[in-house]
C-alpha positions in Angstrom: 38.4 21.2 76.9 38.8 24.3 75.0 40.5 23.9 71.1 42.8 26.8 70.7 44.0 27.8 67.1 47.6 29.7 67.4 48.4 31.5 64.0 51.9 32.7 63.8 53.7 34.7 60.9 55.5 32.4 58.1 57.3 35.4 57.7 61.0 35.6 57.7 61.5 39.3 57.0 59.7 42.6 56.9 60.3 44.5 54.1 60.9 48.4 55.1 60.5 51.8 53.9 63.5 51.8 51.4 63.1 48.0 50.4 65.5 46.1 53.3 64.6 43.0 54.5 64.5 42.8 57.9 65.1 39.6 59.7 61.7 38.7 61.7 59.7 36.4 62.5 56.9 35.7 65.5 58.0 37.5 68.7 58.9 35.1 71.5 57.4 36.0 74.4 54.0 36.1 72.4 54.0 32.6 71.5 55.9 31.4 75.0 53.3 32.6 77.3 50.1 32.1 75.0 51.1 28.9 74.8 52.2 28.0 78.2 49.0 29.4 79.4 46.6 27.7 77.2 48.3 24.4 77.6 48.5 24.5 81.6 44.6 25.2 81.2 44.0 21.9 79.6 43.2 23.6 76.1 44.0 21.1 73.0 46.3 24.3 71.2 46.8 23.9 66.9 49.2 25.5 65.4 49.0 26.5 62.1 51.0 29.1 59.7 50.6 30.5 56.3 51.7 27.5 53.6 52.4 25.1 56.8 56.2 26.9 56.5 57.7 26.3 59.8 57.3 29.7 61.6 61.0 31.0 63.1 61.7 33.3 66.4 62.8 37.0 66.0 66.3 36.5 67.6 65.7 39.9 68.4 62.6 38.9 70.8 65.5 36.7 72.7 67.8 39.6 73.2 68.6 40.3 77.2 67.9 44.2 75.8 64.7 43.3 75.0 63.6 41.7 78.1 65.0 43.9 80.5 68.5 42.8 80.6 66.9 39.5 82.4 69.3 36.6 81.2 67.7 34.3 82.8 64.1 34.7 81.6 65.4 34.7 77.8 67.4 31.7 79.1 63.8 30.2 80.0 62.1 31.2 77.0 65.0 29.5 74.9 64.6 26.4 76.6 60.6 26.5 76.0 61.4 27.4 72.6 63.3 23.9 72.6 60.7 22.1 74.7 58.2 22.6 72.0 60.5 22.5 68.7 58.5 19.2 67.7 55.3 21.3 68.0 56.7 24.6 66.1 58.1 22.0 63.4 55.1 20.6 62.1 52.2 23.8 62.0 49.4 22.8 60.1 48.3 24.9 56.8 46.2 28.2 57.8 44.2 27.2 54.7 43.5 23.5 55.6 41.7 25.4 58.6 38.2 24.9 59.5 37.3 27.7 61.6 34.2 25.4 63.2 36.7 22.9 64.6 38.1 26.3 67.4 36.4 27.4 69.7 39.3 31.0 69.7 42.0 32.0 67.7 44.7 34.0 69.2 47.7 36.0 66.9 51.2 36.6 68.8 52.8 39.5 67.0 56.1 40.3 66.5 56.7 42.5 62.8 56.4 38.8 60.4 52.6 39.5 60.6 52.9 42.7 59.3 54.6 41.2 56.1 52.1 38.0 55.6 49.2 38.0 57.8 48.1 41.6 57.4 47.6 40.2 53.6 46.5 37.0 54.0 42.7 36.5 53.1 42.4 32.9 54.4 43.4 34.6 57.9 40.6 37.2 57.7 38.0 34.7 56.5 39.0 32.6 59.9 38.7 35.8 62.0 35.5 36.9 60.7 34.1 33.5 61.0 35.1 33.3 64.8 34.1 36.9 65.5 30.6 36.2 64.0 29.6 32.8 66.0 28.6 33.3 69.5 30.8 31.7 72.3 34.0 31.9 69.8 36.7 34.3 71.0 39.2 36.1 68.8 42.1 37.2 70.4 45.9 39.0 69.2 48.7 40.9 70.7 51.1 43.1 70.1 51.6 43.3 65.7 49.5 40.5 65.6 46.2 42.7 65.3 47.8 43.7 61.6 46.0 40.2 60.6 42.9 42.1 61.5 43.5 44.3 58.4 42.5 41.1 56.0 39.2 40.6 57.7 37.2 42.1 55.0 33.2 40.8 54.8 31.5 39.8 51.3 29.7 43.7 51.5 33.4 45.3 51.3 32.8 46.3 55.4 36.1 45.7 57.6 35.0 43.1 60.2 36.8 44.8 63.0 35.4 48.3 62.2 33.8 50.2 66.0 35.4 47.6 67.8 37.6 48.5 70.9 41.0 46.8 70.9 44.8 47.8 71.1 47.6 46.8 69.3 51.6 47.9 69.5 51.5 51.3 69.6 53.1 54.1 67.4 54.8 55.3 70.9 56.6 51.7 71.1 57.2 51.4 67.3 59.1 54.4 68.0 61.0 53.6 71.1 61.9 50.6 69.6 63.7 52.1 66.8 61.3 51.3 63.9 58.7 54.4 63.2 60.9 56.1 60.8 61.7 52.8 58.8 58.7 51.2 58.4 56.5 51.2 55.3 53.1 51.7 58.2 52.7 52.2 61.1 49.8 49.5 62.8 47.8 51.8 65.2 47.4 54.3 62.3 46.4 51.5 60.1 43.8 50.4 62.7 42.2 53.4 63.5 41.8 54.6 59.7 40.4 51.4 58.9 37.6 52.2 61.6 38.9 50.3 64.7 38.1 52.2 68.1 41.8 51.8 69.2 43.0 52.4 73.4 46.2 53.0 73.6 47.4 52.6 77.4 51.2 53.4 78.7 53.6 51.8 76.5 55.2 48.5 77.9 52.9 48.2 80.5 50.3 45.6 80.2 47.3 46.4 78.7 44.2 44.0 77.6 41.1 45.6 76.2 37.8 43.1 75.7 35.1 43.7 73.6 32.5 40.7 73.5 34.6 38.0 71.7 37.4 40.3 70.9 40.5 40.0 73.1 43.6 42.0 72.3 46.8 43.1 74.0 49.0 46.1 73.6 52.5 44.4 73.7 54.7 41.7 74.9 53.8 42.0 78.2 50.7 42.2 77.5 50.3 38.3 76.3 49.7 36.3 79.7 46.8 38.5 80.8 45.8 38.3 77.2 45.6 34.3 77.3 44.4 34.4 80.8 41.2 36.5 79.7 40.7 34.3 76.5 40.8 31.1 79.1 38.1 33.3 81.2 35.6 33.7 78.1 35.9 30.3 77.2 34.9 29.0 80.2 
């Protein structure tokens, strides 16, 4: 039985361009179907979030607009959402973490990460660990690769640096309204920093694997994500 670490934001706002605070938080759909799929595997899934702070939902991950007008599958992921509120309620402290007790971590997005975890050092010392040990899998989607950005190693290298992966792309941050407000845009940020980043057609899925690594593009992106993680695992 697989241990699965799940790393959400703490974040309740994303501070843009000209200083607003932006209501945010993890995206739904990331931490829905990562964790559906990991638990219907068997895996024993920790949670854990920067400080232990419970993480909250972007209410704008649960909007019909962005899923598709669908009322019925943000009907469903509300009543996950509820399902699990014990487990979302009590995340264990990212720093309490032990990277040797996972066998993969794996980063749902939504723009939180980009205010805490793309700063947090205790995250990037957990990733590097994970992506050094054979047989451990690292895996993110969507804004969760801008935890990547902490993964510095002792020699001043970026961890992540000629990998292949895929995060959201600047395409999407701009469909979705947010290029022009925010204070950086992630796919820049990764390929500057040295990551060998695939972008593929925005919204569609789109998983690239690199060894351990394991990253989607965006929302809909996450179950074939998990689905690949479960496959290195096992």
């Amino acid at each position: 039985m697989p241990s699965i670490l799940i790393v959400l934001t703490g974040a309740r706002h994303w501070t843009l361009k000209d200083g607003t605070a932006h209501p945010t938080g993890f995206w739904g759909e990331e931490f829905i179907e990562s964790h559906r799929a990991f638990t219907a595997a068997g895996a024993q899934v920790t949670l854990a979030t920067p400080g232990g702070v419970r993480p909250v939902v972007d209410e704008l991950s649960l909007a019909p607009a962005m899923n598709g007008g669908d009322e019925a599958k943000v009907a469903g992921f509300r009543a996950y959402l509820a399902e699990v509120d014990g487990f979302l309620a009590a995340p264990r402290r990212l720093e309490d973490m032990n990277p040797a007790d996972y066998d993969a971590v794996f980063v749902p997005g939504g723009h939180g990460p980009m205010q805490d975890l793309a700063v947090s050092d205790t995250l990037g010392r957990l990733l590097v660990s994970l992506l050094d040990t054979p047989g451990k899998v690292v895996a993110s989607v969507c804004h969760g690769p801008a935890g990547f950005l902490a993964a510095g190693r002792a020699d001043g290298s970026w961890a992540f640096a000629g990998r292949h992966l895929t995060a959201f792309t600047n395409d999407e941050e701009t469909q979705a309204g947010f290029a022009d407000k925010a204070p950086w845009l992630l796919e820049d940020r990764l390929r500057a920093a040295g990551a060998k980043f695939d972008a593929g057609a925005s919204w569609g899925s789109h998983v690239i694997v690199d060894g351990n690594l394991v990253t989607g593009q965006n929302p809909g992106s996450t179950i074939d994500a998990a689905h690949r993680v479960l496959e290195l695992l096992a």
